[in-house]
Each structure stands twice: as C-alpha cells, then as structure tokens.
C-alpha positions in Angstrom: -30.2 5.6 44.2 -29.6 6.6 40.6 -27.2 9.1 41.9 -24.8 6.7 44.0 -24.8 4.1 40.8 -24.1 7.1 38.4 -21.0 8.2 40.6 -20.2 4.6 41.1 -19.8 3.8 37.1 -18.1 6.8 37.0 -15.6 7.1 39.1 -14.9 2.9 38.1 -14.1 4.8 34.5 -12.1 7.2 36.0 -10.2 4.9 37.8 -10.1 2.2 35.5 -9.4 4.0 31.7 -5.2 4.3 32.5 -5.3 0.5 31.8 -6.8 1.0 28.7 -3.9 2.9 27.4 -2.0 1.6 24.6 1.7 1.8 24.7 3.6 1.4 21.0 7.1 0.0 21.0 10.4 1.3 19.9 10.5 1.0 16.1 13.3 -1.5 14.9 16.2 -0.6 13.2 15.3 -1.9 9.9 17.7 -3.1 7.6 18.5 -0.8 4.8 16.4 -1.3 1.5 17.4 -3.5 -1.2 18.7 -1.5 -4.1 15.6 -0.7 -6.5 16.0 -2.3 -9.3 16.0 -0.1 -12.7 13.2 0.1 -14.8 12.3 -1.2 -18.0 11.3 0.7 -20.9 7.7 -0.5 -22.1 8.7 -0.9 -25.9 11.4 -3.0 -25.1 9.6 -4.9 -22.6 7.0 -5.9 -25.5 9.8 -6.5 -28.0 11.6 -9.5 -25.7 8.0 -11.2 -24.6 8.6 -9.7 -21.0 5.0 -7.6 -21.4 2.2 -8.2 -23.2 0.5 -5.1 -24.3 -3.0 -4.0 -25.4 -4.4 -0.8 -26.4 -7.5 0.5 -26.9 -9.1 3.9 -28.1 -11.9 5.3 -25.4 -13.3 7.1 -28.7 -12.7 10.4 -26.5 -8.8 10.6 -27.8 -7.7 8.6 -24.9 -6.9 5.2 -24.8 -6.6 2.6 -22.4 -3.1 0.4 -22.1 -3.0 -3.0 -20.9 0.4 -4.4 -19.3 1.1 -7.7 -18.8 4.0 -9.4 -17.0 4.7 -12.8 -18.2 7.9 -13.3 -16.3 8.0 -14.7 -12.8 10.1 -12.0 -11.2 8.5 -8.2 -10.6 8.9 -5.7 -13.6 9.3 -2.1 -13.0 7.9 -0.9 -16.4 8.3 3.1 -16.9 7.2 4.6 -20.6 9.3 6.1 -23.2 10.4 9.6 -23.0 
C-alpha cells in the first residue's frame, strides 16, 4: 500500500516537473544610454549653493563628509584631485 502511493507521487513528479520549467525571453534591444552627464567638482558645488556640505572629525584622523543636493535635478559630485 505504501509502496504503490510512493511510486504513484513519484512518478506524478516525474511526469509533471517539465511544466514547472521556466522559460526567460529574448532580452530587448534596449536603446543606447543617455550620455552621462559630467561631474561636478565638490568645491565648486558648495561655492554656487548646489551642495551643502558638513564635515566632521571621527577623532581617529578620519572624518566624516556630508553632501547635500539642494537642486532638483541629480548631481554627479566627484572630489578634487
């Protein structure tokens, strides 16, 4: 009895796990990027009112810098050389 329901369940896995297959679809040909837009150096940023910054010693001779955007487009900000 336990044998005929064991070979039952598992020959309905057998015979029923193709249809579980997945198939992914071609990916589309996506359009080509939008030109990245260059960045702007960090000081200067500050200067015009595009960033605020804040910066504040660990005490372990790091610091921690915080960047702020206060325009309402997205900022690529990149730090002096």
């Amino acid at each position: 009895m336990r044998l005929t329901r064991l070979v039952t369940c598992s020959s309905a896995l057998i015979f029923l796990a193709p249809f579980g297959l997945a198939l992914a679809d071609e990916p589309s040909k996506a359009a080509k990027p939008a030109a990245e837009e260059p960045g702007v150096n960090l000081l200067d940023a500050a200067r015009s009112g595009a960033v605020s910054v804040s910066a504040e010693g660990t005490g372990d001779g790091r610091m921690t810098i915080k960047v702020v955007n206060q325009t309402n487009r997205r900022l690529k900000v990149v730090l002096p050389p």
